[in-house]
matplotlib code that plots the C-alpha trace (Angstrom):
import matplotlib.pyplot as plt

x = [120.4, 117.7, 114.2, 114.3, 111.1, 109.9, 109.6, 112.2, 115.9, 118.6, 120.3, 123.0, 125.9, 128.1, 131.2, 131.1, 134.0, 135.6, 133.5, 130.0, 130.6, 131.0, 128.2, 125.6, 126.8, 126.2, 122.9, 121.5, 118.7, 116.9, 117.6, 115.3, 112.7, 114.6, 113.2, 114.3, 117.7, 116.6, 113.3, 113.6, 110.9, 110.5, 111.6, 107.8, 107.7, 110.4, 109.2, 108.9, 111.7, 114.3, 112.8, 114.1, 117.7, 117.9, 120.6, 122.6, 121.6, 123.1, 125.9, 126.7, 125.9, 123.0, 120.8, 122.0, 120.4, 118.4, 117.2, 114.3, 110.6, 108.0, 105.2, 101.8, 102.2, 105.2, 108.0, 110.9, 111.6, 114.6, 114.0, 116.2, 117.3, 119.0, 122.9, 122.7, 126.0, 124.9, 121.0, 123.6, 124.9, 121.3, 119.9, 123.1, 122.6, 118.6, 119.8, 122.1, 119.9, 117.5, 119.2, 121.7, 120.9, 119.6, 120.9, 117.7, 114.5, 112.8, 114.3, 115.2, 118.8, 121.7, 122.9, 119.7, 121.2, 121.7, 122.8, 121.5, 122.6, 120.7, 118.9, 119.7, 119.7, 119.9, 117.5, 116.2, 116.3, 113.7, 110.8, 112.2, 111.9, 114.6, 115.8, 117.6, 121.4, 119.9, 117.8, 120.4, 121.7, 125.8, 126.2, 126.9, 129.2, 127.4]
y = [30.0, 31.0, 29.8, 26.9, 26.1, 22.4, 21.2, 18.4, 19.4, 17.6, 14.7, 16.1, 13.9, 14.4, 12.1, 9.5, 9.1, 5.8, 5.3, 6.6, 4.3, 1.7, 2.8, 3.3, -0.1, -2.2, -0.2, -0.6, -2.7, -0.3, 2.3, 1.3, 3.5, 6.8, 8.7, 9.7, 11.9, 15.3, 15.4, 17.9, 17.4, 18.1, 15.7, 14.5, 14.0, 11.1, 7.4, 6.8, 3.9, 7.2, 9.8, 7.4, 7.1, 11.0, 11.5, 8.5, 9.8, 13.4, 12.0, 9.9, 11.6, 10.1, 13.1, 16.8, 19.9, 21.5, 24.5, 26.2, 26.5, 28.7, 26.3, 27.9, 30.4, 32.0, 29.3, 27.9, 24.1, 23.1, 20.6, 18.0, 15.6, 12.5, 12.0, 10.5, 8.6, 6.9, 6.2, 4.5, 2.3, 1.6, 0.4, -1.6, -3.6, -3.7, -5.5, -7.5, -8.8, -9.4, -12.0, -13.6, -17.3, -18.1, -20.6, -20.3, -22.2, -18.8, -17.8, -14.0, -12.9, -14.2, -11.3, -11.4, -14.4, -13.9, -17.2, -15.4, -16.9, -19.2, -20.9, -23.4, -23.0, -20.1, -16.8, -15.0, -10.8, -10.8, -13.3, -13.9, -17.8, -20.2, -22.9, -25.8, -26.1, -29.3, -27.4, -25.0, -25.3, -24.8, -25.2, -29.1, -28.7, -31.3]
z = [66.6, 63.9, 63.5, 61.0, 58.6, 59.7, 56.3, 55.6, 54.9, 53.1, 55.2, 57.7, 57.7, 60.8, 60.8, 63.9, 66.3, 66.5, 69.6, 68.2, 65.4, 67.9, 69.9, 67.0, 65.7, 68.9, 69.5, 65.8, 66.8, 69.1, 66.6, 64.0, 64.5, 63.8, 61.5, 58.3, 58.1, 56.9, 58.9, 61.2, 64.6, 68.3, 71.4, 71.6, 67.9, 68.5, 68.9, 72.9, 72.8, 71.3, 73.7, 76.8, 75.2, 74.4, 76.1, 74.7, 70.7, 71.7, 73.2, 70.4, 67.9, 66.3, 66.3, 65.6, 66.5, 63.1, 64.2, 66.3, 65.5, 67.9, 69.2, 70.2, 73.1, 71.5, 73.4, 71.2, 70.6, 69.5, 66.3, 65.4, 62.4, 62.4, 61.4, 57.7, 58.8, 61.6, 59.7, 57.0, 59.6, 61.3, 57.6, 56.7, 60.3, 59.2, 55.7, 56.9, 59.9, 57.2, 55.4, 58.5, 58.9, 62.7, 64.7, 67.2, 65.9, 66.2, 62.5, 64.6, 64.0, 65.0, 66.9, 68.7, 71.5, 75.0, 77.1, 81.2, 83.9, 85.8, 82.7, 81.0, 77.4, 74.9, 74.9, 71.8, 72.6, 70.4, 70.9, 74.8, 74.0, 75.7, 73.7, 74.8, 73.3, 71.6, 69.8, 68.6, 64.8, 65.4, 61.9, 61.9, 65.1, 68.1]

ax = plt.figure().add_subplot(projection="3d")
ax.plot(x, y, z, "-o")
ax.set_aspect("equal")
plt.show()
């Protein structure tokens, strides 16, 4: 592998299994803080939340390996850049969560809805509030 320049690159676009499609699709939410496809950084230069699920963007495809840069001392760090096909998928989730009617009083997303056991009622992911299934809009269904 060479030694890349860190200035931004064009958008890599990698085509996505079946299952990273899948994967990247179900997992949109928590990938909204990837940055831009073409931008070419370190590990550390990663939002925290992405540095915890490294593994799970390598595995899936979501990030791609760019290049190397030297880093002071004369050590090697492999940069990477974000897949412009699964960034496509991320944004469409981010519009489309944008304009979905809620069902929750909250106004968060109706993907965003998690019924746990052992409570009764409804749970936003988001704001963590419970509601009670009286409170719930089902679209005119009682």
């Amino acid at each position: 592998m060479t030694e890349t320049d860190s200035a931004d690159q064009e958008p890599v676009t990698d085509p996505l299994s079946q299952g990273d499609y899948q994967w990247v699709q179900a997992s949109a939410r928590d990938l909204y803080e990837l940055p831009d496809p073409g931008d070419e950084l370190r590990l550390e230069e990663f939002p925290e939340e992405l540095q915890k699920m490294w593994r799970q963007l390598r595995q899936h495809n979501v990030i791609l390996l760019a290049g190397k840069t030297q880093v002071r001392g004369g050590d090697w760090r492999n940069l990477w850049t974000v897949n412009q096909a699964a960034a496509e998928i991320v944004e469409k989730h981010r519009e489309v969560a944008k304009e979905s009617d809620t069902i929750l009083p909250c106004d968060c997303t109706t993907d965003a809805i998690r019924n746990p056991r052992d409570v009764d009622g409804i749970e936003c992911k988001i704001c963590e509030e419970v509601f009670d299934r009286e409170e719930i809009d089902r679209g005119g269904r009682a």
